[in-house]
C-alpha positions as CSV (number, residue, x, y, z in Angstrom):
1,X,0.0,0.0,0.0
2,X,1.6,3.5,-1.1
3,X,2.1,5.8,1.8
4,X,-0.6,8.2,0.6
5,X,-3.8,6.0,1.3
6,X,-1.6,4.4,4.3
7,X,-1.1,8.2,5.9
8,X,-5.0,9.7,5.1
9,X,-3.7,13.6,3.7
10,X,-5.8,17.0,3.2
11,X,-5.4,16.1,-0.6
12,X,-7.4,12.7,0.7
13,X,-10.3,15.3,2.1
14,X,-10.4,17.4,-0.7
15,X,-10.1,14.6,-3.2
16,X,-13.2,13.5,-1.3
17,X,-15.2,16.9,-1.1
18,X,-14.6,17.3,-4.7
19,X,-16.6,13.8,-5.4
20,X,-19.5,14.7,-3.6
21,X,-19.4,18.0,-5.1
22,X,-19.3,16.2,-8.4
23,X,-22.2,14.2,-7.4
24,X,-24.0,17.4,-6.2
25,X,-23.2,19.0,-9.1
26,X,-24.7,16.7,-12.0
27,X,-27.8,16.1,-10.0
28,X,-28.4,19.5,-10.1
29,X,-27.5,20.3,-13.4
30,X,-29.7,17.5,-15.0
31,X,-32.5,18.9,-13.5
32,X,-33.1,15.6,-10.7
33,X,-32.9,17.9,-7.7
34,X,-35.6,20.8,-8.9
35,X,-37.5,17.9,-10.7
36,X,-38.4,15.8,-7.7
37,X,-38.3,18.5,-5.2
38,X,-41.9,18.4,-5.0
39,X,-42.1,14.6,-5.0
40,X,-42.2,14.0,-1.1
41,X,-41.4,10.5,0.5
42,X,-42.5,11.1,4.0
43,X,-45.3,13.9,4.3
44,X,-44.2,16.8,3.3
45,X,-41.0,17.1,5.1
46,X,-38.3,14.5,3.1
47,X,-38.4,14.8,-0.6
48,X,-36.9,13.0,-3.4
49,X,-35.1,16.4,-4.3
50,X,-33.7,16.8,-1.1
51,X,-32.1,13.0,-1.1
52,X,-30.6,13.8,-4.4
53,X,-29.0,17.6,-3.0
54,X,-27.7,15.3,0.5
55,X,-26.3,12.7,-1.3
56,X,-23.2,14.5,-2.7
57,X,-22.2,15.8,1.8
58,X,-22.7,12.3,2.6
59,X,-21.2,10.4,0.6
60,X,-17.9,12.6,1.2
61,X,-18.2,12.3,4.6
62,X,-18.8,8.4,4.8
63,X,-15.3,8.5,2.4
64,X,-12.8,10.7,4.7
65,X,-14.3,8.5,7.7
66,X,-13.3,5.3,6.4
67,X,-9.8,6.9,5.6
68,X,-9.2,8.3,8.8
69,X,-11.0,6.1,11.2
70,X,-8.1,4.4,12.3
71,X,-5.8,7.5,13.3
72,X,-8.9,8.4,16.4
73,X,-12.7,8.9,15.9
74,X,-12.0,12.9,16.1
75,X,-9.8,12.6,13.0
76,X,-12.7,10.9,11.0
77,X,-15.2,13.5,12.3
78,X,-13.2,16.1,11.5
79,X,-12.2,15.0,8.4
80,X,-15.8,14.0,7.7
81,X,-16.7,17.6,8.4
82,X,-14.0,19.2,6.1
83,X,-15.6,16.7,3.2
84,X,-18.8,17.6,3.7
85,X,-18.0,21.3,3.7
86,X,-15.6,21.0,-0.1
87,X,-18.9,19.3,-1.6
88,X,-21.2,22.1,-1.2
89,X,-18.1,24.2,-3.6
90,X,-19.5,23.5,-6.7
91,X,-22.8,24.2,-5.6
92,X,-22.1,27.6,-4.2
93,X,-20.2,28.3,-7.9
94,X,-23.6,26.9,-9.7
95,X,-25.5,29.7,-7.1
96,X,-23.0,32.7,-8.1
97,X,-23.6,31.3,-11.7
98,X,-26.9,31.4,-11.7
99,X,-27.0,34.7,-9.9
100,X,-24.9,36.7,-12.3
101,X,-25.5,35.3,-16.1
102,X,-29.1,33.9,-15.7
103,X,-31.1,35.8,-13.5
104,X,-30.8,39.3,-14.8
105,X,-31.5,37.5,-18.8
106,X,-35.0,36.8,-17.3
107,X,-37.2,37.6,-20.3
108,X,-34.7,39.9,-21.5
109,X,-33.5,39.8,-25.5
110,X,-29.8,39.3,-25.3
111,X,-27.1,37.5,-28.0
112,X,-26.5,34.7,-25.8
113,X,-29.0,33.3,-23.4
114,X,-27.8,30.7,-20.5
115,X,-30.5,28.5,-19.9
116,X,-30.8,27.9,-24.1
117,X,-27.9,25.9,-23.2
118,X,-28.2,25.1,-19.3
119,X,-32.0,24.8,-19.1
120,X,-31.6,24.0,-15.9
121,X,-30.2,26.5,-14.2
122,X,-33.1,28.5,-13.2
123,X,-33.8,30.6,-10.0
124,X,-36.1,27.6,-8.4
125,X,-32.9,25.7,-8.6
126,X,-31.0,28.7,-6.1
127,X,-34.2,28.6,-4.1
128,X,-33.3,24.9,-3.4
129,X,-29.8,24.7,-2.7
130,X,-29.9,28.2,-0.7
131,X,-33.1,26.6,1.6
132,X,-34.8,30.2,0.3
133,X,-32.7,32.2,3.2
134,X,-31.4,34.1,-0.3
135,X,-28.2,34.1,-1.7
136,X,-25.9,35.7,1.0
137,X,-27.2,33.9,4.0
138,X,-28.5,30.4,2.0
139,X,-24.9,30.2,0.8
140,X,-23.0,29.9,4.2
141,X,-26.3,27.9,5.6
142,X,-25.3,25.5,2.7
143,X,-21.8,25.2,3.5
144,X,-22.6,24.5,7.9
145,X,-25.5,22.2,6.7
146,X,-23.1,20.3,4.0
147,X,-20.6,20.0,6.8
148,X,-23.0,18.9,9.4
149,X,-24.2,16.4,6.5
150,X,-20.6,15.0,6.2
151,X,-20.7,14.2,10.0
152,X,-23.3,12.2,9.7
153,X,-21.4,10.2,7.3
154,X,-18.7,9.8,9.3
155,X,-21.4,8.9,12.0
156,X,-22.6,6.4,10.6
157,X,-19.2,4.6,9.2
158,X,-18.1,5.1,12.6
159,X,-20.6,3.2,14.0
160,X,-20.5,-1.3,14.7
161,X,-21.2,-3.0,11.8
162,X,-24.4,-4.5,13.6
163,X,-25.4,-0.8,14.0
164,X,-25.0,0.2,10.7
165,X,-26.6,-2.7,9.0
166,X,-29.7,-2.2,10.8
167,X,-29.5,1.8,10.0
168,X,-29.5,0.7,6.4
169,X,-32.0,-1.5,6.7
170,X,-34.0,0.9,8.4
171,X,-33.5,3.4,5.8
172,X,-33.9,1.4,2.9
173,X,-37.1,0.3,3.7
174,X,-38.9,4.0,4.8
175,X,-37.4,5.4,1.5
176,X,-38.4,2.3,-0.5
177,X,-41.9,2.4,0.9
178,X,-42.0,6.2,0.1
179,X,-40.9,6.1,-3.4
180,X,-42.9,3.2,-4.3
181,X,-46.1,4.6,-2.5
182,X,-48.7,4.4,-5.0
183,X,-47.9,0.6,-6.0
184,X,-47.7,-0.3,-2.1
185,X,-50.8,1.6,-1.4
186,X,-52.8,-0.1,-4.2
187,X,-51.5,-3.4,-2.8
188,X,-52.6,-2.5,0.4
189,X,-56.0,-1.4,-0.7
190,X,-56.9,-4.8,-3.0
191,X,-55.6,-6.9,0.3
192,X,-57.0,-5.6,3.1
193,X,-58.9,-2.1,2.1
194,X,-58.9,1.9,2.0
195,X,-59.0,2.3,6.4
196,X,-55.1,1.3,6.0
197,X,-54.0,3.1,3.2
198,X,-55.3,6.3,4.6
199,X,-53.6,5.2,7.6
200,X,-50.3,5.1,6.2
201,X,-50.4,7.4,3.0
202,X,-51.2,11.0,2.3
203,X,-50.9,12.2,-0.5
204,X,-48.2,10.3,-2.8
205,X,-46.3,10.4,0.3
206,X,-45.7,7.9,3.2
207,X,-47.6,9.2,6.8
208,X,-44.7,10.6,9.1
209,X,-45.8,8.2,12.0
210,X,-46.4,5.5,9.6
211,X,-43.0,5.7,8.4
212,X,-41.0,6.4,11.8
213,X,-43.1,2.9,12.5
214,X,-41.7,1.5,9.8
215,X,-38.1,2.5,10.3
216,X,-37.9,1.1,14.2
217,X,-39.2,-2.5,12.8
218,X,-36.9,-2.7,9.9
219,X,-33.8,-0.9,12.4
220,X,-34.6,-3.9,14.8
221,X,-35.2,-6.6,12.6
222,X,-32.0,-5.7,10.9
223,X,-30.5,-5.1,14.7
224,X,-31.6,-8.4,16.0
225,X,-31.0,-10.4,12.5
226,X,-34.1,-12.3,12.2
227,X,-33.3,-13.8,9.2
228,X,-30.1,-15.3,10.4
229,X,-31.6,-16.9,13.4
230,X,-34.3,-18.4,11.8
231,X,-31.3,-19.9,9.5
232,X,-29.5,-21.6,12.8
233,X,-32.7,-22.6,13.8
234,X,-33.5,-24.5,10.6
235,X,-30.1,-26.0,10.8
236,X,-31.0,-27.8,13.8
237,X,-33.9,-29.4,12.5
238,X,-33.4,-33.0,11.8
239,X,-34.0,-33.9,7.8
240,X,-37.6,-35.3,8.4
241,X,-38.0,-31.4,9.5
242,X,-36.4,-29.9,6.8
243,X,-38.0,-31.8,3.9
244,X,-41.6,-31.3,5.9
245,X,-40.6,-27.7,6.2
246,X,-39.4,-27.2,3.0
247,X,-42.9,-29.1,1.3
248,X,-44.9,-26.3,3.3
249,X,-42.3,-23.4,1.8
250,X,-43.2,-24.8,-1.9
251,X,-47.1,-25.1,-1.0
252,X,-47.1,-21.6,0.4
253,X,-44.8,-19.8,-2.5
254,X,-47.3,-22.1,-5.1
255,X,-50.2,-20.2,-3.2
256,X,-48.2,-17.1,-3.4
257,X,-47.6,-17.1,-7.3
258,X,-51.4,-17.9,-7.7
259,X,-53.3,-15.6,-5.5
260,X,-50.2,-12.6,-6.4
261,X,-52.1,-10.6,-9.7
262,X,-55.2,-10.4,-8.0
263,X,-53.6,-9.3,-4.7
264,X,-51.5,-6.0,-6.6
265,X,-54.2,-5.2,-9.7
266,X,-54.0,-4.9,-13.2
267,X,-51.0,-2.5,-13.8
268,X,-49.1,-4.3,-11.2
269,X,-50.5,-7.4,-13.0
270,X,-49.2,-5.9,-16.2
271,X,-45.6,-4.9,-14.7
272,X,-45.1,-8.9,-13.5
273,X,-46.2,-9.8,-17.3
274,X,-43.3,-8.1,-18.7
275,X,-40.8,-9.4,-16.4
276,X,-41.8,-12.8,-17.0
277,X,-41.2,-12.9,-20.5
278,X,-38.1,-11.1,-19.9
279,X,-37.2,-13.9,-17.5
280,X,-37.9,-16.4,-19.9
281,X,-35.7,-15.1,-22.6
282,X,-33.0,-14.3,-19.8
283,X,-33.3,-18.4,-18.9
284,X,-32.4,-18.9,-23.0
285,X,-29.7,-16.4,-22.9
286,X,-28.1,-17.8,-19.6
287,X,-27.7,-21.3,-21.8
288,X,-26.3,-19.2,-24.4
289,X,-24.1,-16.5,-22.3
290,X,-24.1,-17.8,-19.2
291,X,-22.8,-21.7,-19.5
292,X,-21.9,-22.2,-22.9
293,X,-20.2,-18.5,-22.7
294,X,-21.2,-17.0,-26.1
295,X,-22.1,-13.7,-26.7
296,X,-24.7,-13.4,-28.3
297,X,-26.3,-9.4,-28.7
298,X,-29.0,-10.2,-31.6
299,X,-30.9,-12.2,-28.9
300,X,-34.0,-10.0,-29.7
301,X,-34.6,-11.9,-33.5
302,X,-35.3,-14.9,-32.1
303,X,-38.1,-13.2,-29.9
304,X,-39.2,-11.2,-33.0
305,X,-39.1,-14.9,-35.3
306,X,-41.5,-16.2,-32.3
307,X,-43.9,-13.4,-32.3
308,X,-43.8,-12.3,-36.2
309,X,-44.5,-16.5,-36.3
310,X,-47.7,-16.5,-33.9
311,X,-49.2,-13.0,-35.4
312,X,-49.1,-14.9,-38.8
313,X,-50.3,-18.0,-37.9
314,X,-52.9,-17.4,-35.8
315,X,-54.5,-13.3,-37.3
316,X,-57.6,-12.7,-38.1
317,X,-56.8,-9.6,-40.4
318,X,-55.6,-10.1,-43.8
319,X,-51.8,-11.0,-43.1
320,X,-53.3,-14.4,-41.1
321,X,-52.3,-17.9,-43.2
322,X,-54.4,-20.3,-40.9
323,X,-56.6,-19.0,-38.4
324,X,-54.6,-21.7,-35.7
325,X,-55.1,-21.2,-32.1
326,X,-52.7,-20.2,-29.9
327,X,-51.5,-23.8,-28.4
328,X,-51.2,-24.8,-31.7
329,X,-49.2,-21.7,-33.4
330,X,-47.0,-21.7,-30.2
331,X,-44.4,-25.1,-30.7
332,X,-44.6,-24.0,-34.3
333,X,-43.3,-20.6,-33.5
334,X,-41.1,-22.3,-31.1
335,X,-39.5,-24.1,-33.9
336,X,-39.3,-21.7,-35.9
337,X,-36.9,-19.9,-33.5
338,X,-34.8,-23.4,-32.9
339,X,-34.1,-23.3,-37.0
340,X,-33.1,-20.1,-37.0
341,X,-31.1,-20.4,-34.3
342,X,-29.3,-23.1,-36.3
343,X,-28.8,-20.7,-39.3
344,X,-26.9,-18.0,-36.9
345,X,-25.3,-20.9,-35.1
346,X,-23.3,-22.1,-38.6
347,X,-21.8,-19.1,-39.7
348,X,-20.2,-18.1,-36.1
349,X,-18.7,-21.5,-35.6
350,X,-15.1,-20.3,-35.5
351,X,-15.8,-17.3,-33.7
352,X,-15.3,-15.7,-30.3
353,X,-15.9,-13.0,-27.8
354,X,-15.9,-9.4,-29.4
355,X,-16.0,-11.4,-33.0
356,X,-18.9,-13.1,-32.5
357,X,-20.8,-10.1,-30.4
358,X,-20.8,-8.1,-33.9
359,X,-21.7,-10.4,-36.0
360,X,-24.8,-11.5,-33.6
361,X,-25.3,-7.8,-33.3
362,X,-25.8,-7.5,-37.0
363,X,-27.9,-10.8,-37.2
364,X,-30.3,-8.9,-34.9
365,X,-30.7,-5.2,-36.8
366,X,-30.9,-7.3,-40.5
367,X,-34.1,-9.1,-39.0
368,X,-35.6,-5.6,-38.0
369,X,-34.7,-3.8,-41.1
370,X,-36.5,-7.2,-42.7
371,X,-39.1,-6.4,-40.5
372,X,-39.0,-2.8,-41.9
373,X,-39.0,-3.3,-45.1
374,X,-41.4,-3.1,-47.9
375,X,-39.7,-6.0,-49.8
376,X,-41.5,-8.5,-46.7
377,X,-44.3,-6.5,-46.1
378,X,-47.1,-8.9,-48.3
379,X,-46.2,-11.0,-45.8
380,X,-45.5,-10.0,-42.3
381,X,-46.6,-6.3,-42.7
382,X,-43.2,-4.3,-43.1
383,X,-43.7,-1.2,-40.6
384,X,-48.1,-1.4,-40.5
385,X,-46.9,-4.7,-38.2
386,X,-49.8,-7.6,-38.0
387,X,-53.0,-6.8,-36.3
388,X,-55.8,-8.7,-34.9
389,X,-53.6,-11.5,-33.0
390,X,-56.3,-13.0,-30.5
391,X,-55.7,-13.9,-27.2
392,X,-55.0,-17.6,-25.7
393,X,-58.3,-19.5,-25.4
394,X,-58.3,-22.1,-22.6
395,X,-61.3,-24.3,-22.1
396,X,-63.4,-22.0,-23.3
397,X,-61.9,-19.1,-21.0
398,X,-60.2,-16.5,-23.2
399,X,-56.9,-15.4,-21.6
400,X,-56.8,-11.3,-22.1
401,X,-56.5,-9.8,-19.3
402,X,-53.1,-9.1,-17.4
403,X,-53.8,-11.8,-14.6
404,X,-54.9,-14.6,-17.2
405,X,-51.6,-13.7,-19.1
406,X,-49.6,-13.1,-16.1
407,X,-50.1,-17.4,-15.4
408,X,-49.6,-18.2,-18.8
409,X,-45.7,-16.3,-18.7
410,X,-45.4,-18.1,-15.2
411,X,-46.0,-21.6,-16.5
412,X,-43.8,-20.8,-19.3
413,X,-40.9,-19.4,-17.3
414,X,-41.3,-21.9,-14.5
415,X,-40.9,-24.9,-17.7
416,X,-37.9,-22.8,-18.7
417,X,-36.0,-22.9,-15.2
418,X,-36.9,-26.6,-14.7
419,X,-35.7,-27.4,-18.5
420,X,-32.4,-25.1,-17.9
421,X,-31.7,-26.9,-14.6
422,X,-31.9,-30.2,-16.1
423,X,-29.3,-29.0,-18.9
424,X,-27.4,-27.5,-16.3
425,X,-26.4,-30.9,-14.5
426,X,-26.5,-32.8,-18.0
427,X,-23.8,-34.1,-19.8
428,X,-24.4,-31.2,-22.3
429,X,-24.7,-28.8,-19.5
430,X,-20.6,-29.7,-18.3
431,X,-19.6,-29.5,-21.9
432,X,-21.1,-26.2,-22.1
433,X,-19.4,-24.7,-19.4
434,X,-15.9,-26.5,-20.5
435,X,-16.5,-24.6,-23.5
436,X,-17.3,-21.4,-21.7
437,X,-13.4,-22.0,-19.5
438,X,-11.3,-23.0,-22.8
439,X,-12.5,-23.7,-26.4
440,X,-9.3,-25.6,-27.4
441,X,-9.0,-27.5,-23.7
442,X,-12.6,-28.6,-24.2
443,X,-12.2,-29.8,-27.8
444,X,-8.9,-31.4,-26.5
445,X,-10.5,-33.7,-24.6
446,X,-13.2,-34.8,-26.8
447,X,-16.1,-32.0,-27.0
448,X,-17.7,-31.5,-30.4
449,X,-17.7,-28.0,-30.2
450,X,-19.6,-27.5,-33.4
451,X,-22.8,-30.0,-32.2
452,X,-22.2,-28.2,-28.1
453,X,-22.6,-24.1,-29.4
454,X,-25.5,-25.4,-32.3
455,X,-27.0,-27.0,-29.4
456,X,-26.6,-23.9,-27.1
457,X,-27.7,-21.1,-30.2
458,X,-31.3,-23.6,-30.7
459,X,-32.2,-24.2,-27.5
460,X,-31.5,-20.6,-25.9
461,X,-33.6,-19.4,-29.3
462,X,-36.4,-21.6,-28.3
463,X,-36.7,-20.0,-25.1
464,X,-36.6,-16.6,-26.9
465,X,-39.1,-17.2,-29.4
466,X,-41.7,-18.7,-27.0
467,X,-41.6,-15.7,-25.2
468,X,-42.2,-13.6,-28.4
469,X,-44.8,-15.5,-29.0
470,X,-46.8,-15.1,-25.7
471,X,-45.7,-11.5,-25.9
472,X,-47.7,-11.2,-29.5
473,X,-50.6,-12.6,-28.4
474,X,-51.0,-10.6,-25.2
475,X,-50.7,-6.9,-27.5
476,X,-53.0,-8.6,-30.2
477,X,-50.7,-6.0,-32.6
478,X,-46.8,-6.6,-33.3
479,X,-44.6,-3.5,-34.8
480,X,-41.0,-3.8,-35.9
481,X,-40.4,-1.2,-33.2
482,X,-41.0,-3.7,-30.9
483,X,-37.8,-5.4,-31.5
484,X,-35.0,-3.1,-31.5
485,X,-31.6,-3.6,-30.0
486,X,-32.5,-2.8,-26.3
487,X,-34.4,-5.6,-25.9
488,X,-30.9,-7.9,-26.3
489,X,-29.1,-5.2,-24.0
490,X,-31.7,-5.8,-21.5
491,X,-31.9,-9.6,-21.9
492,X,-28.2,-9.4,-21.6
493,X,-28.0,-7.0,-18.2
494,X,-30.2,-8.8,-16.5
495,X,-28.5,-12.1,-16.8
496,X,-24.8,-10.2,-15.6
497,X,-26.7,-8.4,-13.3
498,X,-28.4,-11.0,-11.4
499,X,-25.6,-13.4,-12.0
500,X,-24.2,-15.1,-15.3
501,X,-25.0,-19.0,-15.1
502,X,-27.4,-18.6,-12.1
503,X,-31.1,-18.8,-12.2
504,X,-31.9,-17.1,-9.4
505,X,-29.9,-14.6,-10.8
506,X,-32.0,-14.3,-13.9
507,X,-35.3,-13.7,-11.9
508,X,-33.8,-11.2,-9.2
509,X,-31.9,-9.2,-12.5
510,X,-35.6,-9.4,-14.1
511,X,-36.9,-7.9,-11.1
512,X,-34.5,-5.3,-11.0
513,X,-33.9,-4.7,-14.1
514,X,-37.2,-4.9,-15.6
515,X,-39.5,-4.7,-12.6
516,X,-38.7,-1.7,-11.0
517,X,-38.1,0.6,-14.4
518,X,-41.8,0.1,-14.5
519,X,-42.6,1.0,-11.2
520,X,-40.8,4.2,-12.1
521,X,-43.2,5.2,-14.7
522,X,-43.6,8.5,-12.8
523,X,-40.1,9.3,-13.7
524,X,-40.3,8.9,-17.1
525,X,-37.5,11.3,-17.9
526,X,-34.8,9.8,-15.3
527,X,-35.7,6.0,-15.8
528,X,-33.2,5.1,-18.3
529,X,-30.2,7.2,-16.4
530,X,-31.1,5.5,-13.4
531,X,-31.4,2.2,-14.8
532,X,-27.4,3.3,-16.5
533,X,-26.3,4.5,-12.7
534,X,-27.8,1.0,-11.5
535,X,-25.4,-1.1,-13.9
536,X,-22.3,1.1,-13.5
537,X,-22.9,1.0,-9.5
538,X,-23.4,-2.8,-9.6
539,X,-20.6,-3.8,-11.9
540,X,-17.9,-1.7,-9.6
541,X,-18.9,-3.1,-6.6
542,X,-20.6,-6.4,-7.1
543,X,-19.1,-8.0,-10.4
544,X,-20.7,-11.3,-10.0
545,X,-24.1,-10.4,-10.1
546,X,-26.9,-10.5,-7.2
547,X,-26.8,-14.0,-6.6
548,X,-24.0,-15.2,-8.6
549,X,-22.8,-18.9,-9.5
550,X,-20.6,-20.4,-7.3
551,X,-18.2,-21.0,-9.6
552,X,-18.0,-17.6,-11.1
553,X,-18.0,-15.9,-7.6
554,X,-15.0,-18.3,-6.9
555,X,-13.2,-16.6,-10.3
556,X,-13.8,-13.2,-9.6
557,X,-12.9,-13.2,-5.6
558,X,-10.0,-16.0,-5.5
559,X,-7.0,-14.1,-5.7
560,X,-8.7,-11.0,-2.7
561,X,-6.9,-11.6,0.9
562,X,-10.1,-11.9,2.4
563,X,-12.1,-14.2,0.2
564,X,-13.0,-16.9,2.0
565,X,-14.1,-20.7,0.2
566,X,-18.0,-20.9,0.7
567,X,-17.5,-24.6,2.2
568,X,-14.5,-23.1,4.1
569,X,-16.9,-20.5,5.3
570,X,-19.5,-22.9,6.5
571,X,-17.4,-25.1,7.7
572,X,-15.9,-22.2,9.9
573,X,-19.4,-21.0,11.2
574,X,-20.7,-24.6,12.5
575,X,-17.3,-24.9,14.1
């Protein structure tokens, strides 16, 4: 360790001030902080605007604490107080700013105008970050308040660790409530009625007492780890227990799944619909990706072959060839997207990483161009799409609403996960992932590598396709829009994000990265940059994924000091 970070330095504080003040800074300047500064979490005291303008103070002061806590707690304070008071510099500059070239160009004519260029920087933005004490006096309150703002950092980095886990968990929860208030208050009001929600919500925003009740159950269960003593207490169960235990956990989760789209309504309904197809083609592009290790970024044709496949087969407008019901159209669409996962598999044979990425890129905008075109249009409808696609019809019992369709995507992902984990422990499955460590070690020792990636391209196409073609017949319309290159990008995050290999992974990366984007449809301007702050944040700190497989986590921590062997770990905990 260089002598620098050994011996914490007032060029460590100011390097830290100066990233909060960065932080500060872009939040401001993007508009987040004015934006949501009427968009309250808790009454109408803690806004989303005001967590965005703390962020910057506390981040700097939870960074000189860590540097300086071992020197003596007053060094981290003080540090943490020097830290907080450097972030608020760029905000006091954006203030003067704003003061001299924008304010007097209020509805003036002048050569150049500011806010043509910085349309944010507007005099409701001073109000905010000078707490409307004016710009003399709201610029030194800034600078105590940013300081005082650092020492809470450093608070809270000072404190145990059994302390601050329950603090965050405390937090997390009152905020997460608050933001999400409108879902949570509908699912409060379709479980149990209006009494609560007025009980809990005003507004958009969370009740103070409801939410200072929330925080002291979350701070203690966090304090008192629940969750890890009911793990040592399941651990002393003998196995008749745990198998009995674990039969009840499966009967209530079934329960769960069942009763869930009629507990949350129909946009909620609609929200889980669109994760679960997303989840199915992240199940296919784990086979592909995840075990068999090729990247694959024109994912999204084989979802467009599936649903292009049902909207032919089965329309009732002039594009539709048979007039076939759903369960019929559905394998056929399903192989269609195995063939064509064949065609792309032949010509990438011999390629690898960054090679084969382009080429699958390119695969994936020549089918949407296709789709485009006028040259296909007689028969898939170029860019007027096909129309009337009719909904599933079960026994009678036409499937078009978002809880009918919400089943449908949960059989189908649920036959996905239990097909991918029977491939995982295959024979197939070990050759894929011998091919994902070393191509030439893996054909070496007797792996037909060009029957192990066809295998891989079909079957993660069949999974794609399928869910095209439940996605098709749920809009009853499918565009060429529909299938642009962010649906592979997505496909693709989700499976790093929630861990490459591991299905868990795939459903908490959908959840994430599908789920909550659509929860945020208030914040329609802000969704896809904090979707981009999510992925940068997640690949720095957490590599792996969410809930990573084992044998990747093992890969990516094995050479840290402190990484400890999982079986070492619980080997080291029973004893």
């Amino acid at each position: 360790m260089s002598n620098n970070s050994s011996q914490p330095s007032w060029r460590n504080i100011l390097n830290y001030g100066l990233i909060g003040s960065v932080i500060t800074l872009y939040l401001a300047v993007i508009g987040m902080v004015e934006a949501f500064a009427s968009r309250y979490l808790i009454g109408t005291y803690i806004s989303m605007g005001q967590i965005f303008f703390i962020t910057g103070a506390i981040v700097s002061g939870i960074l000189a604490a860590r540097a300086f806590r071992d020197k003596s707690t007053l060094s981290a304070v003080g540090a943490s107080l020097a830290a907080g008071m450097i972030s608020s510099l760029t905000s006091l500059l954006l203030v003067l700013f704003i003061q001299v070239f924008v304010i007097p160009q209020a509805g003036k004519d002048v050569l150049f105008n500011v806010r043509n260029m910085f349309v944010n920087f507007s005099p409701g933005l001073v109000e905010i970050l000078t707490f409307g004490l004016g710009p003399a006096l709201g610029s030194l309150a800034l600078v105590i308040i940013s300081g005082g703002l650092g020492m809470i950092g450093s608070v809270f980095m000072l404190l145990p660790s059994r302390w601050r886990n329950a603090l965050i968990s405390g937090v997390a929860w009152t905020l997460g409530i608050g933001i999400f208030s409108e879902n949570v208050a509908q699912i409060v009001q379709e479980i149990i009625g209006r009494g609560l929600v007025r009980i809990l919500f005003q507004n958009k925003s969370l009740n103070p007492t409801a939410a200072v009740v929330i925080f002291v159950v979350a701070f203690l269960v966090g304090y008192f780890r629940v969750h890890r003593q009911a793990g040592n207490q399941w651990g002393k169960l003998s196995p008749a227990q745990q198998k009995q235990g674990r039969f009840i956990g499966i009967v209530l989760l079934i329960a769960f799944i069942l009763a869930l789209p009629w507990m949350i309504g129909l946009f909620l309904s609609q929200a889980l619909f669109i994760v679960g197809y997303f989840i199915m083609m992240g199940l296919g592009l784990n086979i592909v990706v995840g075990y068999a290790g090729l990247l694959d970024l024109g994912y999204v044709a084989f979802f467009a072959f599936g649903a292009y496949t049902m909207g032919v087969l089965t329309s009732q407008g002039p594009l539709g060839v048979s007039n076939a019901n759903f369960w019929i159209a559905l394998p056929i669409s399903v192989l269609v997207g195995v063939i064509w996962g064949l065609l792309l598999g032949f010509p990438v044979l011999g390629m690898r990483g960054d090679y084969l990425a382009i080429v699958t890129l390119g695969f994936g905008e020549i089918i949407r161009i296709l789709a485009l075109s006028d040259w296909l249009a007689p028969l898939q409808g170029g860019a007027q799409g096909v129309l009337h696609i009719p909904p599933p019809n079960l026994f009678g019992i036409q499937l078009n609403t978002p809880q009918s369709m919400y089943y449908l995507v949960v059989f189908g992902s649920l036959l996905a996960a239990f097909v991918t984990i029977r491939l995982r422990e295959s024979r197939l499955g070990r050759q894929w992932m011998a091919m994902r460590e070393d191509e030439d070690v893996a054909e070496a020792m007797g792996i037909n590598l060009v029957e192990t990636k066809l295998l891989a391209f079909a079957i993660g196409a069949a999974f794609s396709a399928a869910a095209g073609a439940i996605f098709a017949a749920r809009l009853s319309t499918i565009f060429p829009h529909s299938f642009n290159l962010l649906i592979s990008i997505n496909a693709l995050a989700l499976i790093i994000v929630g861990g490459l290999g591991s299905i868990p992974g795939v459903i908490v990366g959908g959840l994430i990265l599908v789920g909550l984007p659509e929860l945020l449809r208030e914040f329609t301007e802000y969704r896809l940059l904090m979707y981009g702050i999510l992925l940068i944040v997640m690949m720095l700190v957490r590599p792996e994924g969410f809930l990573p497989e084992a044998t990747r986590k093992r890969e990516l921590h094995a050479g840290e000091e402190n990484y400890i062997e999982p079986q070492a770990a619980a080997s080291e905990m029973e004893g």
